[in-house]
N, CA, C and O of each residue as an XYZ file, in Angstrom:
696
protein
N       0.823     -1.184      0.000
C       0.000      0.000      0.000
C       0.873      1.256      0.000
O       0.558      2.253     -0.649
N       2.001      1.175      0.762
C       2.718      2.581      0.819
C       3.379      2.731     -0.518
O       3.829      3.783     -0.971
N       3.385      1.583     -1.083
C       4.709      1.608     -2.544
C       3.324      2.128     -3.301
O       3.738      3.132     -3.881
N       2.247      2.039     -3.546
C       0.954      1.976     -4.464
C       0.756      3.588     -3.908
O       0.559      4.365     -4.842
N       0.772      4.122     -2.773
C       0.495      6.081     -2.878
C       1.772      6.462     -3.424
O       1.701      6.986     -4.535
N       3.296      6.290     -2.767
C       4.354      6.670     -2.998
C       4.927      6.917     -5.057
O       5.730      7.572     -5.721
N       3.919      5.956     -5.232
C       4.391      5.933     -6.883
C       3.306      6.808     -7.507
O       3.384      7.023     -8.717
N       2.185      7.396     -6.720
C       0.796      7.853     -6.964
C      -0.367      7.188     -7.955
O      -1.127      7.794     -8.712
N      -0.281      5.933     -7.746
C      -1.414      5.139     -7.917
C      -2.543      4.938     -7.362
O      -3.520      4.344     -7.819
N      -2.406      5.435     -6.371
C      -3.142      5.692     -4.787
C      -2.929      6.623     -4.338
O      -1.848      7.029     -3.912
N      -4.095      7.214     -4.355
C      -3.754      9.244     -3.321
C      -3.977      8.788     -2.390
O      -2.978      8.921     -1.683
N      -5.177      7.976     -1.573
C      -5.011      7.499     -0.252
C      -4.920      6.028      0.025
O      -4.888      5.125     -0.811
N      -4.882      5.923      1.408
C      -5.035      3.992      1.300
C      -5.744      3.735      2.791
O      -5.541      4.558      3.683
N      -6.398      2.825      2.977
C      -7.223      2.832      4.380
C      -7.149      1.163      4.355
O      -6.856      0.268      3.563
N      -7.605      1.321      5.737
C      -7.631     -0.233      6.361
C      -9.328     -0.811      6.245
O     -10.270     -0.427      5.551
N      -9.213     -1.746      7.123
C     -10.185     -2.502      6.932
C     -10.724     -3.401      7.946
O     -10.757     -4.585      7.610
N     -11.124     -3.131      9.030
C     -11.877     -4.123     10.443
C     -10.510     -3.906     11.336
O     -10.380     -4.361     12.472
N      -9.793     -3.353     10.837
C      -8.757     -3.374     12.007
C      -9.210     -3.099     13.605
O      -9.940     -2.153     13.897
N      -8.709     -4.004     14.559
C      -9.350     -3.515     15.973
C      -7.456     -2.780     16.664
O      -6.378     -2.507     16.135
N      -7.773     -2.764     17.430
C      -6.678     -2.291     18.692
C      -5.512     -3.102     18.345
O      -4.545     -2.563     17.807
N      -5.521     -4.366     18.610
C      -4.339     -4.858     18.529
C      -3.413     -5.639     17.191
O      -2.433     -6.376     17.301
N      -4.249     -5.093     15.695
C      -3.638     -4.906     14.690
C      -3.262     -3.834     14.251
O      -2.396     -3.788     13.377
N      -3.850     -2.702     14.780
C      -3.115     -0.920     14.292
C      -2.112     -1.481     15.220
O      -0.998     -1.311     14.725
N      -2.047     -2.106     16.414
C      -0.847     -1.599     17.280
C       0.559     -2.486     16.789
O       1.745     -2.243     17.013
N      -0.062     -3.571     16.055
C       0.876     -4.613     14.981
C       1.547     -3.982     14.151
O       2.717     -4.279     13.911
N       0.903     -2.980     13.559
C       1.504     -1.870     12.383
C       2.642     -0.745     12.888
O       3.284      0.025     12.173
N       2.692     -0.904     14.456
C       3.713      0.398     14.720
C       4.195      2.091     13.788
O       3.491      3.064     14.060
N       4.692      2.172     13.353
C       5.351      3.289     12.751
C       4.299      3.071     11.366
O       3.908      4.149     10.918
N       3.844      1.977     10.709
C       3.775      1.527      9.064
C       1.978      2.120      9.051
O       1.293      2.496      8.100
N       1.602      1.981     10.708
C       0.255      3.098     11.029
C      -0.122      4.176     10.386
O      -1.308      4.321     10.091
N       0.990      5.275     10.007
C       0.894      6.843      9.052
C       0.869      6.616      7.679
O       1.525      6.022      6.824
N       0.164      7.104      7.750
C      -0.275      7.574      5.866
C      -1.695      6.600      5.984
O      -2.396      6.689      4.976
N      -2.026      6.033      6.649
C      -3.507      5.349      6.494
C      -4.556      5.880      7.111
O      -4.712      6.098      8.312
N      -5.705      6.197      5.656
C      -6.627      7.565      6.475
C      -7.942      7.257      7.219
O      -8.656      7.966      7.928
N      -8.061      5.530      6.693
C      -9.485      5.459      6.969
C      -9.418      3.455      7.570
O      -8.695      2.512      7.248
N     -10.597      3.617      8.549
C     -10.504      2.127      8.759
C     -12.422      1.471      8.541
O     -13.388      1.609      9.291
N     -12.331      1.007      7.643
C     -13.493      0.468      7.112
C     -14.214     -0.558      8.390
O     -13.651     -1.542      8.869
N     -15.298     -0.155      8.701
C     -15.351     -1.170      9.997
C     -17.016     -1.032     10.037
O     -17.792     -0.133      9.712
N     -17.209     -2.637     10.710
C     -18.954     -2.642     10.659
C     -19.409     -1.505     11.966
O     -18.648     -1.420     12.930
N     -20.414     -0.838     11.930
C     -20.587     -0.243     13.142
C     -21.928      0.273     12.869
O     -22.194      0.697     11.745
N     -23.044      0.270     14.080
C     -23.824      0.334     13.834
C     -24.649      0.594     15.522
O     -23.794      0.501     16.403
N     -25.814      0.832     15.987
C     -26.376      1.185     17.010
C     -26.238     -0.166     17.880
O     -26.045     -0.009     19.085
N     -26.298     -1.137     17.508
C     -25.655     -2.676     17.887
C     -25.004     -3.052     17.691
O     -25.150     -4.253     17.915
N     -23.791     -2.756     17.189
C     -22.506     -3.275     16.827
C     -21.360     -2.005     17.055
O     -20.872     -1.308     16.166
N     -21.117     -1.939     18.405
C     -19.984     -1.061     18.772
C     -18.641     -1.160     18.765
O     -17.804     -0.384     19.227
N     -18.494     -2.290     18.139
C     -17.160     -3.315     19.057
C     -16.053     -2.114     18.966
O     -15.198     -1.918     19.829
N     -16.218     -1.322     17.741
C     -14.925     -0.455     17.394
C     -14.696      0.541     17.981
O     -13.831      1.283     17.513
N     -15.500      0.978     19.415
C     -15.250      1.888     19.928
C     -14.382      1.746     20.984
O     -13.888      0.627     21.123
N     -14.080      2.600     21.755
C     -13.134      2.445     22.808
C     -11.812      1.776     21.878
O     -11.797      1.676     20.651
N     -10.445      1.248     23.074
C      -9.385      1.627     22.436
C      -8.894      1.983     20.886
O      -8.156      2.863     20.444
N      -9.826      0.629     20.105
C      -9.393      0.982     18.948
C      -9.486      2.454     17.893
O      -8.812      3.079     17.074
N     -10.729      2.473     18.528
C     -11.394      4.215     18.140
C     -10.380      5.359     18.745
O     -10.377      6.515     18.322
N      -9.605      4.930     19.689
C      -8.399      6.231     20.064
C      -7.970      5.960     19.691
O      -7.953      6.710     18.716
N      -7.027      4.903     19.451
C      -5.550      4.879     18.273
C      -5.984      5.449     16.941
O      -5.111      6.082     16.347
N      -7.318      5.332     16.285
C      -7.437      5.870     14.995
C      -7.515      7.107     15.082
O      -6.999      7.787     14.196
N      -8.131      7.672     16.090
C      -8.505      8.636     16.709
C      -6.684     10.137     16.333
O      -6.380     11.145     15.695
N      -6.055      8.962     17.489
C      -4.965      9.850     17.903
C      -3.898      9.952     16.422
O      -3.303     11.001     16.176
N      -3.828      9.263     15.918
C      -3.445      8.769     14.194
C      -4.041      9.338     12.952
O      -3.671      9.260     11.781
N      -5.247     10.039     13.610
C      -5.840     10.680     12.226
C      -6.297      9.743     11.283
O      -6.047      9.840     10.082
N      -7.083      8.673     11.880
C      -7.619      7.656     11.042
C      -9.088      7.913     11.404
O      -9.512      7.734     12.546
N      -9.870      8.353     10.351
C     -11.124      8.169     10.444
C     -12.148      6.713     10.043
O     -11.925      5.781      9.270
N     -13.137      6.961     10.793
C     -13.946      5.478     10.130
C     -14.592      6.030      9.182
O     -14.767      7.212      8.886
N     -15.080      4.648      8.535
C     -16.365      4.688      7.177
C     -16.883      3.235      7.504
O     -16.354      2.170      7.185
N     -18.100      3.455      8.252
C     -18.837      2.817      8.649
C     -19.497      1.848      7.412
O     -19.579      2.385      6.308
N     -19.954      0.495      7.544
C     -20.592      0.194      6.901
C     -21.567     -1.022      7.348
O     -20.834     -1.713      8.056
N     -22.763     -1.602      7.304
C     -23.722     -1.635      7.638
C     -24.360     -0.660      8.830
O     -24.825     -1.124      9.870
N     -24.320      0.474      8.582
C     -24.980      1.211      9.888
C     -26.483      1.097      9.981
O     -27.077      1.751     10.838
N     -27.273      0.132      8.968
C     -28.534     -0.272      9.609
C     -28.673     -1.689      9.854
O     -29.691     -2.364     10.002
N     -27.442     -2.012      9.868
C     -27.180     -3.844     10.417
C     -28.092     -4.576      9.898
O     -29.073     -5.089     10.435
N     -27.544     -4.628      8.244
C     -28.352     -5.264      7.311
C     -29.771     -4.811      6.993
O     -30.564     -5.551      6.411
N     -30.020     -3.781      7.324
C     -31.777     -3.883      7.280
C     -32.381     -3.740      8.659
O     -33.396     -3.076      8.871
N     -31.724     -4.380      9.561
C     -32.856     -4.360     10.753
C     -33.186     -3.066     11.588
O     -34.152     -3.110     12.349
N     -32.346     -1.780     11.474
C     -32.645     -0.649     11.764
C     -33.508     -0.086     10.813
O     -33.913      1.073     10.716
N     -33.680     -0.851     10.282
C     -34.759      0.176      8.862
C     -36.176      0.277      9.080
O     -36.920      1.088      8.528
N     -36.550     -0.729     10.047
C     -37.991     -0.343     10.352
C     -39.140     -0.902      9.612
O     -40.272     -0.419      9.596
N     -38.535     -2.516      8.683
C     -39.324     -3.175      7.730
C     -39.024     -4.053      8.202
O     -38.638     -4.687      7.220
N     -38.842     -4.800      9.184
C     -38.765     -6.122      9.809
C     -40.069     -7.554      9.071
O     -41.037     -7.899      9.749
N     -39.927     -7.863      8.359
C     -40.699     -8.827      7.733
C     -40.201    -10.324      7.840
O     -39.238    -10.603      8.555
N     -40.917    -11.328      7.071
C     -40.881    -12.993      7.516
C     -39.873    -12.016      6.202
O     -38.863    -11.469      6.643
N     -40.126    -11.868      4.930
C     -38.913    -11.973      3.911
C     -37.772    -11.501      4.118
O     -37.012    -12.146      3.395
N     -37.073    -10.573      4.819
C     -36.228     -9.508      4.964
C     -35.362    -10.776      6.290
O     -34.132    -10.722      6.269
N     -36.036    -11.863      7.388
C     -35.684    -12.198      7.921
C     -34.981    -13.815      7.124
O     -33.952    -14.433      7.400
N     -35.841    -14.032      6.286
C     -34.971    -15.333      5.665
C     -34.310    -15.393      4.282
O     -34.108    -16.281      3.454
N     -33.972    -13.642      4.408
C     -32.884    -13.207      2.950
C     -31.627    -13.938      3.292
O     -30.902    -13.755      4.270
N     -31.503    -14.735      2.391
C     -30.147    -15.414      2.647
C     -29.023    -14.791      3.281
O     -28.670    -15.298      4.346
N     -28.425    -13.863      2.882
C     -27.603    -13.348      3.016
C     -27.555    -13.142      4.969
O     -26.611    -13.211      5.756
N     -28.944    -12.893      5.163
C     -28.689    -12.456      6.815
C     -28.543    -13.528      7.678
O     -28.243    -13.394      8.864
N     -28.774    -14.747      7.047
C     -28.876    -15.912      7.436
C     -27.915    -16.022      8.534
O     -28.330    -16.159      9.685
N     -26.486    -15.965      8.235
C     -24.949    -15.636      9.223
C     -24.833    -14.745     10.194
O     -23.901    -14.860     10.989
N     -25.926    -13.500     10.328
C     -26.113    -12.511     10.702
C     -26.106    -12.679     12.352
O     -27.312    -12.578     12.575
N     -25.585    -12.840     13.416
C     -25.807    -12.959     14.849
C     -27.171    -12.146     15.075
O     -28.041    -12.692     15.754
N     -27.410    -10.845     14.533
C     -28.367     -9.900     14.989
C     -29.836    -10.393     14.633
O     -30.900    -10.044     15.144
N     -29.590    -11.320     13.593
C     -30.718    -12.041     13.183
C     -31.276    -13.248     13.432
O     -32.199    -13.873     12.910
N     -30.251    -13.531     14.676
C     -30.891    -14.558     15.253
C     -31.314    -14.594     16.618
O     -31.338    -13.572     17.305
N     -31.774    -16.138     17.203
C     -32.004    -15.227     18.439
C     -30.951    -15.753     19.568
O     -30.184    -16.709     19.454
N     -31.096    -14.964     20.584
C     -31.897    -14.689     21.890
C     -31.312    -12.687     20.912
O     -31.937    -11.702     21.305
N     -30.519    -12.538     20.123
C     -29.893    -10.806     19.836
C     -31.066    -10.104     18.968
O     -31.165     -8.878     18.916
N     -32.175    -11.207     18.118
C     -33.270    -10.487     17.597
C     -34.206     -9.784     18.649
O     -34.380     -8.578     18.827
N     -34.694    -10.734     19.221
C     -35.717    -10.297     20.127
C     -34.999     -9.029     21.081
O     -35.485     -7.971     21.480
N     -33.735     -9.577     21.243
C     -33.410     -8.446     22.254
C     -33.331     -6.970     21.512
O     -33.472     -6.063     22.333
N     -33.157     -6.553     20.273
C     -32.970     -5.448     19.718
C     -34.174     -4.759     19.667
O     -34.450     -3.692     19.120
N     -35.099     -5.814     20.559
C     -36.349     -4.826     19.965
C     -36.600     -3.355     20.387
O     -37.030     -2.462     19.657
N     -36.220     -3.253     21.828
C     -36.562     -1.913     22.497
C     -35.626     -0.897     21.733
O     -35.762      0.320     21.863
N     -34.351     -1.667     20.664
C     -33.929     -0.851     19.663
C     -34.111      0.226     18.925
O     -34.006      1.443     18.772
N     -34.649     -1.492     18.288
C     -35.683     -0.830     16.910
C     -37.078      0.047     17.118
O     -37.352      1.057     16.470
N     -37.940     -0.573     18.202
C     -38.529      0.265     18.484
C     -38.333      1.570     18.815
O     -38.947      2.394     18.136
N     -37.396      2.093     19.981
C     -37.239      3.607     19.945
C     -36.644      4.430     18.695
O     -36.909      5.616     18.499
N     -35.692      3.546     17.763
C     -35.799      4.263     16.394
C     -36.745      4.586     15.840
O     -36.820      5.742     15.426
N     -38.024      3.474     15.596
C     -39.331      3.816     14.761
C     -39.938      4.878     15.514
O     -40.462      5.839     14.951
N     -39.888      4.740     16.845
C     -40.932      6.034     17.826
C     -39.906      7.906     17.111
O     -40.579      8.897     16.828
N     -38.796      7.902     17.026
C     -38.090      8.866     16.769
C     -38.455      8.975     15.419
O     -38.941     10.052     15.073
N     -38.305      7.958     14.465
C     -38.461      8.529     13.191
C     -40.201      9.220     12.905
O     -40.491     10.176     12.187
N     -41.257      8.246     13.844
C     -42.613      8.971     13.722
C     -42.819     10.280     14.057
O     -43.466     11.183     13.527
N     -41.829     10.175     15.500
C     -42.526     11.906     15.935
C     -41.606     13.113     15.410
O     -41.858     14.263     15.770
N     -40.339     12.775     14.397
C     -39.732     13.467     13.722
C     -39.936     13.652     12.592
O     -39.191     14.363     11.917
N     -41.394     12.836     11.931
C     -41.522     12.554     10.282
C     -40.831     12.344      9.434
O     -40.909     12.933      8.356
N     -39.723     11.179      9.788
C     -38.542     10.738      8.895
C     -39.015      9.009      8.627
O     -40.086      8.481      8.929
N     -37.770      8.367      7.939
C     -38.032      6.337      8.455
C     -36.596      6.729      9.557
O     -35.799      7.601      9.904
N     -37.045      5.303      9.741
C     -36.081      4.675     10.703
C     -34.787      4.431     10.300
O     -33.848      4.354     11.091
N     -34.651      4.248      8.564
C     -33.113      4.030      8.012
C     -32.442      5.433      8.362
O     -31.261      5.536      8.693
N     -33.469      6.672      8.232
C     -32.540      8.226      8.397
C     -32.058      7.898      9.773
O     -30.872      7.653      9.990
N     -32.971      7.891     10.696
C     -32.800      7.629     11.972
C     -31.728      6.773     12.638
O     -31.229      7.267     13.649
N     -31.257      5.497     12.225
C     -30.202      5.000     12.206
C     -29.035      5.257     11.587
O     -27.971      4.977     12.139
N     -29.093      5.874     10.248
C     -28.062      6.499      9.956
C     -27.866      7.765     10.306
O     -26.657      8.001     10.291
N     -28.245      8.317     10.491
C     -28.185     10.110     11.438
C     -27.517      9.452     13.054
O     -27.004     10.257     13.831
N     -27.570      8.467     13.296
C     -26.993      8.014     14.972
C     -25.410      7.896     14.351
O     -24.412      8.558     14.639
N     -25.564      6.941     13.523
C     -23.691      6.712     13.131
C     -23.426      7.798     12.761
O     -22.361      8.205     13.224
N     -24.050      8.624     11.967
C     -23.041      9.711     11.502
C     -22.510     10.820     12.582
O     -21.641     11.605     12.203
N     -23.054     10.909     14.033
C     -23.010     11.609     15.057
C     -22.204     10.805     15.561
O     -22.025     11.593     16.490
N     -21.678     10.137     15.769
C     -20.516      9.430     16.649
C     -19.192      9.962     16.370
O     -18.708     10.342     15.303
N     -18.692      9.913     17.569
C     -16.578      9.911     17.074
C     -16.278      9.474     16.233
O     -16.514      8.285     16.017
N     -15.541     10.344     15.282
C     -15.074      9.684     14.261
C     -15.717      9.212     12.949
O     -15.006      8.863     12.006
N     -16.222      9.207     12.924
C     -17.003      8.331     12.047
C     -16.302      9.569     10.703
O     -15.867     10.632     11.148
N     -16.255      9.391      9.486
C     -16.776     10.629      8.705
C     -16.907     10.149      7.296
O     -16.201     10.584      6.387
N     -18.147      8.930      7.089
C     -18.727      8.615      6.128
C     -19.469      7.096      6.647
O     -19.074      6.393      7.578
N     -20.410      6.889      5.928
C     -21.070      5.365      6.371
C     -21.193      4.786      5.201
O     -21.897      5.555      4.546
N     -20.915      3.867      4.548
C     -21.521      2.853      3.366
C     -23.338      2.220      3.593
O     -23.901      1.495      4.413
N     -23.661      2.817      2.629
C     -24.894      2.251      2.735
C     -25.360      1.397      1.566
O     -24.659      1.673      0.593
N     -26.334      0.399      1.254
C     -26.885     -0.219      0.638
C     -28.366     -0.602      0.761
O     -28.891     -0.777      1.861
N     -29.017     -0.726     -0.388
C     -30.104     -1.287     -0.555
C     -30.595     -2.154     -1.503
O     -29.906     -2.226     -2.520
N     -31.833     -3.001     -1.455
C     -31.803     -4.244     -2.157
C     -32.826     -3.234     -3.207
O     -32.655     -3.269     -4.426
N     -33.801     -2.423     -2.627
C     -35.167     -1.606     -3.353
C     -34.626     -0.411     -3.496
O     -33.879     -0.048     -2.588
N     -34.823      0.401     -4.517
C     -34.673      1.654     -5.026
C     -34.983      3.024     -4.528
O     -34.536      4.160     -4.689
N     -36.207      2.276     -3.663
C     -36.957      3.332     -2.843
C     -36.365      3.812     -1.607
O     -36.636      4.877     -1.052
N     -35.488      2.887     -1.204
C     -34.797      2.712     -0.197
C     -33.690      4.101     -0.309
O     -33.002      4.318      0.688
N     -33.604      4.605     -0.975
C     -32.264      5.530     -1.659
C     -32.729      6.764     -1.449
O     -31.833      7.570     -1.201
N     -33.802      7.192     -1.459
C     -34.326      8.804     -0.792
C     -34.136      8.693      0.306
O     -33.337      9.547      0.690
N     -34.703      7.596      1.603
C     -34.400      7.972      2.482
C     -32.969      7.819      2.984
O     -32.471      8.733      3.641
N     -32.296      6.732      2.713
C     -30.853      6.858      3.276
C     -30.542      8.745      2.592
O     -30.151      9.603      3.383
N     -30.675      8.924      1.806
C     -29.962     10.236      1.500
C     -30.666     11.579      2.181
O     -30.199     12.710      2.048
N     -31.684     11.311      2.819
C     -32.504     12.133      3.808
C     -31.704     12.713      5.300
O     -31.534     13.745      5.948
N     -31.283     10.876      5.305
C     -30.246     11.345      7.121
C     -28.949     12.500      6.877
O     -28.328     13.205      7.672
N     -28.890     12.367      5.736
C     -27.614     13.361      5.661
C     -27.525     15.125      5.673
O     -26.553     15.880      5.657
N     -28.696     15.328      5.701
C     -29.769     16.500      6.004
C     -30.176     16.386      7.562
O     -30.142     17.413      8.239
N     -30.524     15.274      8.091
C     -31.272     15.118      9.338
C     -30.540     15.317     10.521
O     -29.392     14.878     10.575
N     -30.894     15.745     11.208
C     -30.000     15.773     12.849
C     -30.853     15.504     13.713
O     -31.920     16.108     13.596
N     -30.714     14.535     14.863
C     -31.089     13.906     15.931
C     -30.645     15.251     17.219
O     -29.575     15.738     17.587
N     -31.504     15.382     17.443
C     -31.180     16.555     18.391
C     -30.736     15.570     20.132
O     -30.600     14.350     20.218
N     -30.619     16.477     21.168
C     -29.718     15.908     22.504
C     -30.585     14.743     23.233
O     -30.236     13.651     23.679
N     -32.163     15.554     23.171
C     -32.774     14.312     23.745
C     -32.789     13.042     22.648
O     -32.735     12.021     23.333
N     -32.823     12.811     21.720
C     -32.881     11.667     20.651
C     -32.014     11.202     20.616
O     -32.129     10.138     20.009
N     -30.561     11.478     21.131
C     -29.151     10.800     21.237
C     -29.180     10.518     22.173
O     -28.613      9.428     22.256
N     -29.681     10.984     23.495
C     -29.805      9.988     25.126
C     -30.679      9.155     24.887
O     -30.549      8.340     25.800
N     -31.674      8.752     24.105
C     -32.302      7.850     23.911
C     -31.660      6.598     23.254
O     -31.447      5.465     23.687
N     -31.476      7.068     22.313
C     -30.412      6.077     21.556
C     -29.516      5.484     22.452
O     -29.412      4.290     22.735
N     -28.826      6.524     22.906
C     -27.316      6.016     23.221
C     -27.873      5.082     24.616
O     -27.205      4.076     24.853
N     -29.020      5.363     25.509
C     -29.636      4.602     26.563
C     -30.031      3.105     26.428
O     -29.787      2.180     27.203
N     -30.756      3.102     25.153
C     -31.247      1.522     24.926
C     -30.078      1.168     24.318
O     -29.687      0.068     24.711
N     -29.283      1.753     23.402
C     -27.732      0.851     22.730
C     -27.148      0.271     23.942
O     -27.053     -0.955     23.999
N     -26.679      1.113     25.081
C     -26.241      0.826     26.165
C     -26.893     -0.195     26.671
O     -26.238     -1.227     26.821
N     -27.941     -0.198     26.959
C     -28.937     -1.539     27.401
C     -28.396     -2.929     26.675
O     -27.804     -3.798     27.316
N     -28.701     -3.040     25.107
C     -28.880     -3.808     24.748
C     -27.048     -4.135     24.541
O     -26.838     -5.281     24.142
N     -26.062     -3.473     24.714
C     -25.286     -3.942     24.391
C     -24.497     -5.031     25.933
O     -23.628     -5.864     25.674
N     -24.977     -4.816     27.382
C     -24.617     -5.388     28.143
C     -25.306     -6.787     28.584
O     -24.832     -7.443     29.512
């Protein structure tokens, strides 16, 4: 990667799931890497704390990707959406971690109603307010799906809607 910017084939170069104790594997070879690609999401924190300061203190930003953890922050919870193959592997989609996300998902849907948004803005407006963060990858299987992800980026969750969040994440993550 450093020979691939150094020759300018690459203006930047970023990592990828790295936690704490592979940036700290990298020693010195750490600089010049701007970004660390990592799942993160209102249920899926793992990347916060130490590893989030070394990127932090390094000038490594994240770019989040599933920040509606496949779908299930989106607020369409269906029998189809639950036996899409793909989520099949999914821990969040199974149980005793489905059922438990509910007081989740629910206070997302209650925020996105009394704010007149969906629940995908709503989940993505939470990641994009976190440390660090400074981009999220998003995807969708439906087309329709694409106004609103591009809605949160306009949207702001004001102080009480982030103690909410950040209250049941906290819940559900212990």
């Amino acid at each position: 990667m450093k020979e691939l910017k150094q020759s300018g084939k690459a203006v930047t170069v970023g990592l990828s799931n790295f936690m704490a104790p592979d940036l700290l594997r990298l020693g010195k070879e750490i600089n010049g890497f701007c970004i660390n690609q990592v799942p993160y999401n209102i249920l899926e924190r793992e990347y916060e704390g130490k590893t989030r300061d070394i990127c932090h203190k390094k000038g490594i930003g994240y770019m989040a990707y599933s920040p509606t953890a496949q779908g299930l922050l989106a607020g369409r919870l269906s029998s189809e959406a639950l036996n899409f193959p793909a989520r099949k592997w999914n821990k969040l989609y199974q149980e005793p971690l489905l059922t438990k996300s509910k007081s989740v998902r629910d206070t997302i849907n209650n925020i996105a109603e009394e704010t007149k948004t969906k629940p995908i803005a709503v989940a993505l407006a939470w990641v994009l307010e976190q440390k660090n963060i400074l981009t999220a990858i998003v995807g969708s299987r439906k087309a329709d799906q694409v106004p609103e992800f591009a809605a949160a980026g306009s949207f702001k969750l004001n102080a009480n809607h982030l103690e909410q969040l950040n209250n049941v994440s906290d819940s559900f993550l212990k």
